[in-house]
TIMI-885661 format. One record per residue (C-alpha): x, y, z. Coordinates in pm, 1 decimal. Layout:
N
<node px="X" py="Y" pz="Z"/>
...
This chain:
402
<node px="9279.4" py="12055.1" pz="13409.8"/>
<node px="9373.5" py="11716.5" pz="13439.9"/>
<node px="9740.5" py="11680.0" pz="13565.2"/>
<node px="9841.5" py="11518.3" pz="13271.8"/>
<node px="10204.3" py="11451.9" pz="13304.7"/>
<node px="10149.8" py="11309.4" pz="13626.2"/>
<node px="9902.7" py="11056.1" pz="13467.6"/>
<node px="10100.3" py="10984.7" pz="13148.0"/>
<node px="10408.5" py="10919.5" pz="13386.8"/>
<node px="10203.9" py="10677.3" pz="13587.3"/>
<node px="10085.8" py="10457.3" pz="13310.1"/>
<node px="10451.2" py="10450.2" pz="13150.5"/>
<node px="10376.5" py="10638.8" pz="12837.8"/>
<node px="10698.7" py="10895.4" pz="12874.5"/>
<node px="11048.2" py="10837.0" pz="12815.5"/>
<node px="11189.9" py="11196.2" pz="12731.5"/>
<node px="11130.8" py="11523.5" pz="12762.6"/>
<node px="11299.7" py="11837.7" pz="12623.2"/>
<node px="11274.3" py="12106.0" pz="12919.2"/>
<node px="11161.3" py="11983.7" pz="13301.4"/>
<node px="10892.0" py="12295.8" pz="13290.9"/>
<node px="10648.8" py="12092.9" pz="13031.7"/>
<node px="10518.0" py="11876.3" pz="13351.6"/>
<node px="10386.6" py="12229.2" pz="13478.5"/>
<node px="10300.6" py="12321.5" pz="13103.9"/>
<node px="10063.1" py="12014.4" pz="13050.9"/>
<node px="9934.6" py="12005.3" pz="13377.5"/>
<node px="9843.6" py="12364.6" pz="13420.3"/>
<node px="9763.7" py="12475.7" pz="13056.8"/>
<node px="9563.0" py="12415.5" pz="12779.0"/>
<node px="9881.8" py="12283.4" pz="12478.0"/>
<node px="9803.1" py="12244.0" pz="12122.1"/>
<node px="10049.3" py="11945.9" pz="12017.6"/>
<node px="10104.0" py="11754.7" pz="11762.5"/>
<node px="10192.0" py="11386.1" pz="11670.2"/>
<node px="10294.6" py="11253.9" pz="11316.9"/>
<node px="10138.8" py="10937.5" pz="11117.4"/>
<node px="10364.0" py="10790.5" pz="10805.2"/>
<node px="10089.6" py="10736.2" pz="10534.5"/>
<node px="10336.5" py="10455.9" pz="10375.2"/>
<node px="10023.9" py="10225.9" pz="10425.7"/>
<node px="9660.2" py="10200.8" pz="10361.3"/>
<node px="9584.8" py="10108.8" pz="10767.3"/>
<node px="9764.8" py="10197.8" pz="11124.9"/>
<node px="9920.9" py="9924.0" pz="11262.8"/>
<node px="10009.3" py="9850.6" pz="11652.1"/>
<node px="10315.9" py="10006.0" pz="11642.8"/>
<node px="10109.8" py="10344.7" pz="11579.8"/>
<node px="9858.5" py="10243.6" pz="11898.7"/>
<node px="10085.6" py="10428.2" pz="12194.7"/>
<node px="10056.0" py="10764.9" pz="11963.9"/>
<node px="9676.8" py="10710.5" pz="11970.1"/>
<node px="9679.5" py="10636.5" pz="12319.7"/>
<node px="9856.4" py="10941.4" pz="12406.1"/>
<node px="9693.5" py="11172.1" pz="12210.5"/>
<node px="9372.9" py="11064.0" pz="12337.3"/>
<node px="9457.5" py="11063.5" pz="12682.7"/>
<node px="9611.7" py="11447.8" pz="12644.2"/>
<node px="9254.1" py="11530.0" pz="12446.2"/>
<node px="9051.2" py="11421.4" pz="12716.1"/>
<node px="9215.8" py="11654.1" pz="12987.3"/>
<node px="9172.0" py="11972.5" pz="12797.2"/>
<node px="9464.7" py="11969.1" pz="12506.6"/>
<node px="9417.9" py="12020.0" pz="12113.2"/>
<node px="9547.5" py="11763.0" pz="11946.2"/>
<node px="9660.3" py="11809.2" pz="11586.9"/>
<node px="9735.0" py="11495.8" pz="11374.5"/>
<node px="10036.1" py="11582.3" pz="11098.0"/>
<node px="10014.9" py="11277.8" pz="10847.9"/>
<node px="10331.0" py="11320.4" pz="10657.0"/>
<node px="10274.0" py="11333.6" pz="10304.7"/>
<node px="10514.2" py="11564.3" pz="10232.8"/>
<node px="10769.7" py="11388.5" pz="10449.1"/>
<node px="10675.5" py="11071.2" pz="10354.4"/>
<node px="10786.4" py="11094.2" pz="9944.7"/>
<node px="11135.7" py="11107.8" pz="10105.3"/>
<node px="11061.3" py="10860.4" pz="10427.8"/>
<node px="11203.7" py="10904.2" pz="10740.2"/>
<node px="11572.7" py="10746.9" pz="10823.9"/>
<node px="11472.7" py="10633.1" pz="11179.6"/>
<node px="11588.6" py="10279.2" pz="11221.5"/>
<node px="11616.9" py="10191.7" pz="10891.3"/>
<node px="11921.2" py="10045.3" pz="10598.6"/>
<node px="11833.1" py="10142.1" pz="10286.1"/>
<node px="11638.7" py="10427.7" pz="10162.3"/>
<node px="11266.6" py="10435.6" pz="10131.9"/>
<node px="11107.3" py="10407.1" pz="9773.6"/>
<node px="10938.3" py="10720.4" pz="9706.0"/>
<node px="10502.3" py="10751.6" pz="9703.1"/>
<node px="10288.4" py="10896.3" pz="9460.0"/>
<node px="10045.2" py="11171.2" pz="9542.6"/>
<node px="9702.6" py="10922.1" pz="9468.8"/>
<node px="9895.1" py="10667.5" pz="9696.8"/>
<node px="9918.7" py="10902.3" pz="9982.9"/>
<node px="9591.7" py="11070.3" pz="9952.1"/>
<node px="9423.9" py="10742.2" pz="9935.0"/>
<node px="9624.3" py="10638.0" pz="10299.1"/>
<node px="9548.4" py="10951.1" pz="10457.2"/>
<node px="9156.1" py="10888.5" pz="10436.7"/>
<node px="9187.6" py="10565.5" pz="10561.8"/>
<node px="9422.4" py="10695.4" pz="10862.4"/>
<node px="9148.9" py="10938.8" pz="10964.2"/>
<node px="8866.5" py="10646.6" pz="11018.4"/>
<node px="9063.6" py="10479.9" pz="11242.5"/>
<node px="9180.2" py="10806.3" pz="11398.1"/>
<node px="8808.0" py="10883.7" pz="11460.8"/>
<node px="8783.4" py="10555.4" pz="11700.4"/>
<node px="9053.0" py="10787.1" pz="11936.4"/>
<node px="8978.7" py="11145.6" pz="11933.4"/>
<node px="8719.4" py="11353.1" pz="11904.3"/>
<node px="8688.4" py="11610.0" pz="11632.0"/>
<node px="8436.9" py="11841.3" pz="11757.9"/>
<node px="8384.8" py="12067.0" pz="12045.6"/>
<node px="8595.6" py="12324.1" pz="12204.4"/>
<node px="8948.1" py="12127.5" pz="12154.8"/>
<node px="8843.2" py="11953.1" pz="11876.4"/>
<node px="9134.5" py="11770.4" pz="11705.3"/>
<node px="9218.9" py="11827.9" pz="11336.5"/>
<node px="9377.1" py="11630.4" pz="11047.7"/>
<node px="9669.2" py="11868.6" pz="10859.6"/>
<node px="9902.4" py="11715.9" pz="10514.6"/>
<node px="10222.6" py="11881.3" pz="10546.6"/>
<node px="10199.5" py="11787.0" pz="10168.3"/>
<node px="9990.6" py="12139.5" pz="10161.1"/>
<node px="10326.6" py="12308.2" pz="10280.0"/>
<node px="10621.8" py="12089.1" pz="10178.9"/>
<node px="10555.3" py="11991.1" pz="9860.3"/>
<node px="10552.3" py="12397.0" pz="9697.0"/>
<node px="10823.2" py="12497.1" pz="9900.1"/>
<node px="11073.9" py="12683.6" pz="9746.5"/>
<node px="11451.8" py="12528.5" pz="9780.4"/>
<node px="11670.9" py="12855.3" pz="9754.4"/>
<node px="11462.4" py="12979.2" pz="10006.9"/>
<node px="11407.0" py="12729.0" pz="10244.9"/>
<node px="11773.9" py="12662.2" pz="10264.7"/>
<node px="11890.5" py="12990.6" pz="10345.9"/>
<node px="11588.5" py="13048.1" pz="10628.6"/>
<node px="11587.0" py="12710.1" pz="10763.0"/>
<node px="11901.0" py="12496.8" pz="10643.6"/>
<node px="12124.9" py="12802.3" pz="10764.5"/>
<node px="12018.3" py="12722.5" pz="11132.1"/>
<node px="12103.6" py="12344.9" pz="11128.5"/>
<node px="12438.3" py="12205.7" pz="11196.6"/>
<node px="12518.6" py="11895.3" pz="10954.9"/>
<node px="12815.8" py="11818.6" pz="11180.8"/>
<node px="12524.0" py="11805.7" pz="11497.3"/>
<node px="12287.0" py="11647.4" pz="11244.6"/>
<node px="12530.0" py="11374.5" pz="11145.9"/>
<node px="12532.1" py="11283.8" pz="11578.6"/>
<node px="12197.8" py="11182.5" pz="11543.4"/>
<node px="12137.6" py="10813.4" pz="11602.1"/>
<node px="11862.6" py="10816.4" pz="11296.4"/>
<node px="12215.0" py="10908.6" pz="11101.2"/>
<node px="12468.4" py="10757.5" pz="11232.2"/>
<node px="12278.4" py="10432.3" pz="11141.1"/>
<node px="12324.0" py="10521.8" pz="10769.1"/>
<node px="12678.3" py="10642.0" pz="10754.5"/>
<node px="12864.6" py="10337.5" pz="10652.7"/>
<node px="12620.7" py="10208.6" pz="10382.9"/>
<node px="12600.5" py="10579.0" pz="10234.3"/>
<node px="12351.8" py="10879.8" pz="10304.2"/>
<node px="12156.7" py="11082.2" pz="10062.1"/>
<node px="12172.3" py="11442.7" pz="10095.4"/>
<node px="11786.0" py="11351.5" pz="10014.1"/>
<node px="11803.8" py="11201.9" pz="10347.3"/>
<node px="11957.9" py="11392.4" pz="10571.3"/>
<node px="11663.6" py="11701.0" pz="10414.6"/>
<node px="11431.5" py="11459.3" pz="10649.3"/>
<node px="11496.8" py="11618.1" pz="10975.8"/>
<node px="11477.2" py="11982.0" pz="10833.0"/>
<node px="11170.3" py="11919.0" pz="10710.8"/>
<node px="11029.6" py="11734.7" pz="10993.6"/>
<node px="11147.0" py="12051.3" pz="11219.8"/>
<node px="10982.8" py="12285.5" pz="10965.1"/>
<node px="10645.9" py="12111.9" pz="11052.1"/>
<node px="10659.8" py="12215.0" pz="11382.2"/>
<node px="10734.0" py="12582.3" pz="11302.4"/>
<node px="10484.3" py="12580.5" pz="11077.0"/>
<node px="10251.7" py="12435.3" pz="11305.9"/>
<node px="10366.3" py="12674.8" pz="11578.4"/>
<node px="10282.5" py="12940.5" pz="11361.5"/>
<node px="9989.0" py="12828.5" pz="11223.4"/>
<node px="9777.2" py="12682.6" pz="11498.5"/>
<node px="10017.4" py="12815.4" pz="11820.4"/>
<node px="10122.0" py="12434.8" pz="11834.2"/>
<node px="10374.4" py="12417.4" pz="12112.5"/>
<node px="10459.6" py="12053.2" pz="12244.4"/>
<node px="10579.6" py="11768.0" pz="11945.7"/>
<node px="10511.6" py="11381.3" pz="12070.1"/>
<node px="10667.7" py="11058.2" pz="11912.1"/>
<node px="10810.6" py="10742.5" pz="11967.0"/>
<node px="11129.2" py="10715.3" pz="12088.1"/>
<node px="11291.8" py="10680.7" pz="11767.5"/>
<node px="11173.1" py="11016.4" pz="11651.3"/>
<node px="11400.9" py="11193.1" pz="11958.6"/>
<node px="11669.7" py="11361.5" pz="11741.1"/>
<node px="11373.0" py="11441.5" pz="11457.9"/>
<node px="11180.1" py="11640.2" pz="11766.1"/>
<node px="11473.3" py="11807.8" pz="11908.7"/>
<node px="11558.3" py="11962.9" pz="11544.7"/>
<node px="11198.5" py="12106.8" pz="11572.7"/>
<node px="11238.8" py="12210.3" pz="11922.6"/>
<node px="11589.2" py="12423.6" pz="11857.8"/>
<node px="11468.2" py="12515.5" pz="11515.6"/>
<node px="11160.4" py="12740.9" pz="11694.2"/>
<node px="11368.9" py="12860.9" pz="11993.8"/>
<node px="11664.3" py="12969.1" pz="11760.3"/>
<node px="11408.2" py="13202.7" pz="11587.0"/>
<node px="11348.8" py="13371.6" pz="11935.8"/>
<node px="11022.7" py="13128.5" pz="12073.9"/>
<node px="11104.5" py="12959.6" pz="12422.7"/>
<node px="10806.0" py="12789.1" pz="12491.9"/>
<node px="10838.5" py="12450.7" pz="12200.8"/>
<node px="10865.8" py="12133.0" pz="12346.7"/>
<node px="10939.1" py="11816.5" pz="12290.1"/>
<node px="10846.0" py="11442.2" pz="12467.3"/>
<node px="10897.4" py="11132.2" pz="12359.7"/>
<node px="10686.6" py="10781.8" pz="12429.1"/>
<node px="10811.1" py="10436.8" pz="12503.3"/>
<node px="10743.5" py="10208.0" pz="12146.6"/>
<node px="10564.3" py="9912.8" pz="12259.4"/>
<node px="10809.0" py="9616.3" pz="12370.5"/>
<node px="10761.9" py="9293.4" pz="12508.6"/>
<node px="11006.1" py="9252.5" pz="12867.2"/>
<node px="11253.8" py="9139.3" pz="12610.6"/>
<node px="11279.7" py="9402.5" pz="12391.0"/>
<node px="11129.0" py="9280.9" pz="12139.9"/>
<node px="10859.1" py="9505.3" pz="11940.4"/>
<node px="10509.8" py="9409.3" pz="12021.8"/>
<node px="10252.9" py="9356.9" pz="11675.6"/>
<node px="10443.2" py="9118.8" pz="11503.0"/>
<node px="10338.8" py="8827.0" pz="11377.0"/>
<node px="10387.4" py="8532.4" pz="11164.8"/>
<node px="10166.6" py="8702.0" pz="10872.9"/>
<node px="10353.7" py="9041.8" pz="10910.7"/>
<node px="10239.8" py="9372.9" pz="11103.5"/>
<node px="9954.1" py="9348.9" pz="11350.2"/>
<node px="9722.2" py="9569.9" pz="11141.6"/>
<node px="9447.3" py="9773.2" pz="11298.6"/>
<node px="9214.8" py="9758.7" pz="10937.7"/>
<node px="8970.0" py="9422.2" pz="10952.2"/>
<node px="9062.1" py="9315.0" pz="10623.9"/>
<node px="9436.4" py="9276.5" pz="10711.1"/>
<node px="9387.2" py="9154.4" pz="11055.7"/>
<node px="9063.5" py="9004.7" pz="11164.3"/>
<node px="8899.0" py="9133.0" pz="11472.4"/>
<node px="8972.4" py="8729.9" pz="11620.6"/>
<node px="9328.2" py="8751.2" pz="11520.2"/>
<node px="9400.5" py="9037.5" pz="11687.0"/>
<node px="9207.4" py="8931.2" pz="11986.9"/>
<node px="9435.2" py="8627.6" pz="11980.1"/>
<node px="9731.1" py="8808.1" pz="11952.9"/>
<node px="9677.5" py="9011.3" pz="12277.9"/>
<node px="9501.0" py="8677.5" pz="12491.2"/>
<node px="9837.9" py="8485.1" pz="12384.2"/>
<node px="10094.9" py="8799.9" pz="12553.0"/>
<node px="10340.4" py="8636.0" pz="12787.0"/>
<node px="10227.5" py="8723.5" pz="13157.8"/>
<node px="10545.0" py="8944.8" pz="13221.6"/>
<node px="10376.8" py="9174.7" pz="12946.5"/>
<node px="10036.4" py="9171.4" pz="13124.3"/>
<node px="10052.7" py="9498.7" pz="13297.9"/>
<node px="10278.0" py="9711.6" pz="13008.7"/>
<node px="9944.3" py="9666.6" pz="12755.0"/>
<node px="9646.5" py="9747.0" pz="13019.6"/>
<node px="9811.2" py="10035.0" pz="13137.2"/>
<node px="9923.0" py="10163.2" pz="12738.6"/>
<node px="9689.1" py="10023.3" pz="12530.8"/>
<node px="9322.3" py="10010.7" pz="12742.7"/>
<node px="9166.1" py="10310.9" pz="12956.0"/>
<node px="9120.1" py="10081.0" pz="13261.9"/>
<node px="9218.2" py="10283.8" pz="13580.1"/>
<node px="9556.0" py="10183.8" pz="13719.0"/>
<node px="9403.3" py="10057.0" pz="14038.1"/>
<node px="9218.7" py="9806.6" pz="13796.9"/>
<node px="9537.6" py="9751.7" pz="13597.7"/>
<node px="9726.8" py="9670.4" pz="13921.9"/>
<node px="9532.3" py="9461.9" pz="14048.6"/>
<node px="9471.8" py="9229.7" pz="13730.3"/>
<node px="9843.1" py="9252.8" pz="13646.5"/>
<node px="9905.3" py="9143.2" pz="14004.4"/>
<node px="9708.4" py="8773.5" pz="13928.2"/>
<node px="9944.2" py="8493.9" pz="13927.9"/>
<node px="9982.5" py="8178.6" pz="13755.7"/>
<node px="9629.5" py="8074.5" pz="13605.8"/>
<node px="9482.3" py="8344.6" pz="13682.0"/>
<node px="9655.8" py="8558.4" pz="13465.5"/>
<node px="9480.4" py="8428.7" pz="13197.5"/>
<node px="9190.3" py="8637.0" pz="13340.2"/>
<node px="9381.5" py="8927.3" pz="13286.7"/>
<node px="9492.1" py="8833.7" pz="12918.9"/>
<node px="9084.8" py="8784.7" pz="12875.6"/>
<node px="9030.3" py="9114.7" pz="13036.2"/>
<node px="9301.1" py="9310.6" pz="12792.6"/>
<node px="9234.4" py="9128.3" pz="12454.4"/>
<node px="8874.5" py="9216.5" pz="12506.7"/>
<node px="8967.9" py="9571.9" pz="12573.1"/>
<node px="9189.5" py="9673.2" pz="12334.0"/>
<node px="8990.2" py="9506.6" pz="12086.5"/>
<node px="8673.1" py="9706.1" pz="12135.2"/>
<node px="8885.3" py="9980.7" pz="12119.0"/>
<node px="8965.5" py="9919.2" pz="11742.3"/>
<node px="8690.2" py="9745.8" pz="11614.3"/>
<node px="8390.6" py="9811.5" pz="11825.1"/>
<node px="8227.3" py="9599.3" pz="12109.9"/>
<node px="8002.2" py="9380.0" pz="11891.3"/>
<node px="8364.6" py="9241.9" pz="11691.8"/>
<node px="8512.7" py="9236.7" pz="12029.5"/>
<node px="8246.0" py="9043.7" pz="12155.4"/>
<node px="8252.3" py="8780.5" pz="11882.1"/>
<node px="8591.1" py="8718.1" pz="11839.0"/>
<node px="8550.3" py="8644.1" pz="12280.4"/>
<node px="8292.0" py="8408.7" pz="12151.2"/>
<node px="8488.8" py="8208.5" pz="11902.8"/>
<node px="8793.6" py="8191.0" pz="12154.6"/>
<node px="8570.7" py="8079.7" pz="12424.7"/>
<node px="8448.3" py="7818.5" pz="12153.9"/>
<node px="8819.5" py="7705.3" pz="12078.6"/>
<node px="8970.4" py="7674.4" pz="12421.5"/>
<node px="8648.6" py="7660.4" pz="12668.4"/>
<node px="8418.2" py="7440.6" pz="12476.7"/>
<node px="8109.3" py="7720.5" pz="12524.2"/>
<node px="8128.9" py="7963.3" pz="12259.2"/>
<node px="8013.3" py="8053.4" pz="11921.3"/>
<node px="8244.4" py="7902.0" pz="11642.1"/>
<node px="8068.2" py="8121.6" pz="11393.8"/>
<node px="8305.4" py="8488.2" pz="11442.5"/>
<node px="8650.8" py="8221.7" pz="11414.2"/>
<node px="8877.4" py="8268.2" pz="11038.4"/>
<node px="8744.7" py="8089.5" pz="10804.5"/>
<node px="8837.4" py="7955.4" pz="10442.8"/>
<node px="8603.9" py="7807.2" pz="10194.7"/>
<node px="8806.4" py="7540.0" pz="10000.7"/>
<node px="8678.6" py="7274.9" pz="9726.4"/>
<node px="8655.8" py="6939.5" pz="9772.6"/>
<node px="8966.4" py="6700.8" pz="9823.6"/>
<node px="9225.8" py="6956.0" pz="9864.7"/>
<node px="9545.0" py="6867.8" pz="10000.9"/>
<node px="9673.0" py="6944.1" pz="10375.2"/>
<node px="9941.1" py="7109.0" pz="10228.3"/>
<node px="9660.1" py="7356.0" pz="10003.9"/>
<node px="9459.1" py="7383.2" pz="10247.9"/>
<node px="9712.7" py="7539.0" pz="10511.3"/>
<node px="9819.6" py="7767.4" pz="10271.7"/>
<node px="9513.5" py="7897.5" pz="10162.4"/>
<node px="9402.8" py="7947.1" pz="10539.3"/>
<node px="9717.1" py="8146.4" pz="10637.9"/>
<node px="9877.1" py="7971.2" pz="10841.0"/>
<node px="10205.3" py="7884.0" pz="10639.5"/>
<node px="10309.4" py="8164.5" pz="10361.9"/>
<node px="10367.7" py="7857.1" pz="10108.6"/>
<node px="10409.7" py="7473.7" pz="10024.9"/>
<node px="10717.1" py="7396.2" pz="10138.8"/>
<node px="10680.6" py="7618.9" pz="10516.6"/>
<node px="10338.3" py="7392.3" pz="10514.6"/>
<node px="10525.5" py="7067.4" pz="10467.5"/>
<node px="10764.7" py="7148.5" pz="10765.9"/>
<node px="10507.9" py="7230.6" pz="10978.2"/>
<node px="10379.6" py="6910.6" pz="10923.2"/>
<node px="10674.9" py="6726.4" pz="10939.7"/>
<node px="10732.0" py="6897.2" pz="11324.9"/>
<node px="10432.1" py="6754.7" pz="11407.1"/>
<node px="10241.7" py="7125.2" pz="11406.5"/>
<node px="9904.0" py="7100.8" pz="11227.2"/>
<node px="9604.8" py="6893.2" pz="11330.4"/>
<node px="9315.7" py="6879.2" pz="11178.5"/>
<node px="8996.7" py="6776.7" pz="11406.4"/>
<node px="9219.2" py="6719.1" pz="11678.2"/>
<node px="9438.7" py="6435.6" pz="11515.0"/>
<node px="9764.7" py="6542.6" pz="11458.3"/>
<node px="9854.2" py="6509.8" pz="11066.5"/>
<node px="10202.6" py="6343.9" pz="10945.4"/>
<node px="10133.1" py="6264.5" pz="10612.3"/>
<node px="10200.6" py="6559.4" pz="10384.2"/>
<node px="10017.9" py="6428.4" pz="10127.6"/>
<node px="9703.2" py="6391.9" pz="10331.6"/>
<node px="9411.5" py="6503.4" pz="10116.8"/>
<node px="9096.3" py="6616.6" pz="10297.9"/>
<node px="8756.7" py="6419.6" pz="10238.2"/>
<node px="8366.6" py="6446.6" pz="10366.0"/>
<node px="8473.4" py="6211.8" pz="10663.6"/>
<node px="8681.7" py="6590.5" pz="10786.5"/>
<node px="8347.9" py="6740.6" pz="10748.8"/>
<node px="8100.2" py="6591.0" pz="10949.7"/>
<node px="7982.8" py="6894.5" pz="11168.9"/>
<node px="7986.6" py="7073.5" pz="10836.6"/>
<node px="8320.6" py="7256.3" pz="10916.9"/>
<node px="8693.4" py="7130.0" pz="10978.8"/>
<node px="8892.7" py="7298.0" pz="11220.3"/>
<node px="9288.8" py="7369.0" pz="11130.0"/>
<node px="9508.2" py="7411.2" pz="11427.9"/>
<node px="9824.9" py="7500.2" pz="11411.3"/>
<node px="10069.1" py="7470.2" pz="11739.3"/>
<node px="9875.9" py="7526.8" pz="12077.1"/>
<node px="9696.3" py="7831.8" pz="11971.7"/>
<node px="9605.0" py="7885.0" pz="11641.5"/>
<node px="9278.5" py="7771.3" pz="11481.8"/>
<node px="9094.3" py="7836.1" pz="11149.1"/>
<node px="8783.8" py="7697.8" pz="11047.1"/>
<node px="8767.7" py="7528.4" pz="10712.2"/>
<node px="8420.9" py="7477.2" pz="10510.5"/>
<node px="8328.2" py="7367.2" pz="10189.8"/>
């Protein structure tokens, strides 16, 4: 065996544990575990790329991963972090979300061989439960005064919480039993933000009479600030091609801020740590080798080496003059659209008037002359090579063609 904690503590993935023995656990034994996925969406997005990390990282040194998308949970949706109350899915909605989850799942684990990892719904337990009963076997063992502790609660309290609501955490703890039961699951893994959700699962099991559940908790993935890495101007940093493009999200990870450098090799790429150290130790310019090294990286990891190799292309293109402009965003427009239209349409302003201010600030060039006329209508004189190139700032580019 692979001594797992010790590996997991050295590339920063843990923040919590439930019991000090689970570093002799993992390292020592074979653990089925389990880690959830929200199916509130038709694609993963970054902030679900430290679970995949992890899980894959356990798989590979002997453990049996089992992936619990909440189905069940998710017609309720989960407090955590959030002010108002989640609307409610449809069956066909989450069906559809959970197929899609498992093909980008597939890019992480493995689901053959001896620990082969499997898919489970706790739709195909929740969902026929029966409430008299559940409440008196599972609802008598939690404490609503302990519950209402929780920081996933006590976030809710003053704008009003639904008994509907505060069911989330039972349920979420019932997953584990039954997965305990069920497959001899013994170790639940989430975010941060899930830590009261896991320790209800954890006491839940060893109230019944089992000592060996545990629980551990990842770091989400911040910037040095704080701030939650995968956002961007267009929304979530989405790990499905059609939302994000294989370029823009090799964009987003070249453009990280050098203090970040060394948090996303060592969570997000398989590099060995004397490789991450070393490239996280460049300084100044060179850093940018590093950037290079982890945008290429992480983007093979989600869409393949040949996308990951193109979208290199086009950025060598944009900012080294020796690249292939052919794999960059591109918009087909008709002839003698506006500035304003033609920002819009390529993404890089949400509407008219955000278009207009960009202009106004003196953000957008087109061919590399800065535009100041809002009313600016493109013409064939833009399209000489065939193509226009739309920059906004000092890093964004799209390629406009007719």
């Amino acid at each position: 065996m692979t001594k797992i904690f010790d590996e997991l503590v050295e590339r920063g993935y843990i923040e919590q544990i439930t019991h000090e023995e689970l570093k002799d656990v993992l390292n020592n034994k074979s653990v089925p575990f389990y880690i959830g996925f929200d199916p509130t969406a038709d694609s993963l997005h970054v902030g679900h790329f430290v679970s995949m990390m992890v899980a894959s990282h356990m798989q590979k040194a002997g453990h049996k991963p089992i992936i619990l998308i909440g189905g069940g949970t998710a017609t309720i949706g989960d407090p955590s972090g959030k002010t108002d109350m989640r609307k409610m899915m449809s069956r066909e909605e989450i069906n559809h979300n959970v197929e899609c989850f498992k093909r980008q799942l597939s890019n992480f684990l493995s689901f053959e061989g001896e620990n082969a990892a499997i898919i489970v719904n706790n739709a195909d337990w929740l969902l026929d439960l029966n409430f008299i009963e559940f409440m008196r076997d599972i609802g008598s063992l939690f404490s609503v005064n302990k519950m209402l502790t929780a920081e996933c609660y006590k976030q809710r309290m003053e704008r009003g919480l639904t008994f509907f609501e505060l069911g989330y955490m039972l349920m979420q703890s019932y997953d584990f039993l039954h997965l305990y039961n069920t497959y001899g699951c013994k170790l639940q893994m989430g975010g941060n933000d899930q830590w009261s959700n896991i320790l209800g699962g954890v006491d839940l099991i060893r109230r019944i009479g089992h000592s060996d559940s545990y629980g551990l908790t990842f770091k989400l993935l911040t910037t040095k600030e704080g701030k939650k890495m995968g956002k961007t101007e267009k929304g979530a940093l989405w790990l499905d091609a059609n939302k994000t493009s294989p370029y823009e999200f090799y964009q987003y990870w070249r453009n990280i801020a050098d203090d970040d450098v060394r948090t996303v090799l060592s969570l997000l790429t398989f590099l060995p740590m004397s490789e991450v150290n070393r490239l996280s130790s460049l300084k100044d310019v060179e850093i940018n080798e590093a950037k290079k090294v982890a945008a290429f990286e992480i983007t093979k990891l989600i869409h393949g080496e040949d996308e990951a190799l193109k979208a290199q292309e086009a950025a060598k293109a944009l900012f080294e003059g020796n690249g292939n402009l052919e794999n960059m965003p591109t918009t087909k427009i008709e002839k003698n659209i506006s500035i304003v239209e033609s920002i819009v349409l390529s993404g890089l302003a949400p509407s008219k008037g955000q278009a207009k201010t960009l202009i106004e600030q003196g953000g957008i060039t087109l061919n590399d002359n800065k535009i100041s006329d809002t009313n600016y209508v493109l013409t064939d004189d833009d399209f000489k090579e065939g193509y226009a190139i739309l920059k906004k700032g000092k890093k964004v580019y799209h390629k406009l063609e007719k």
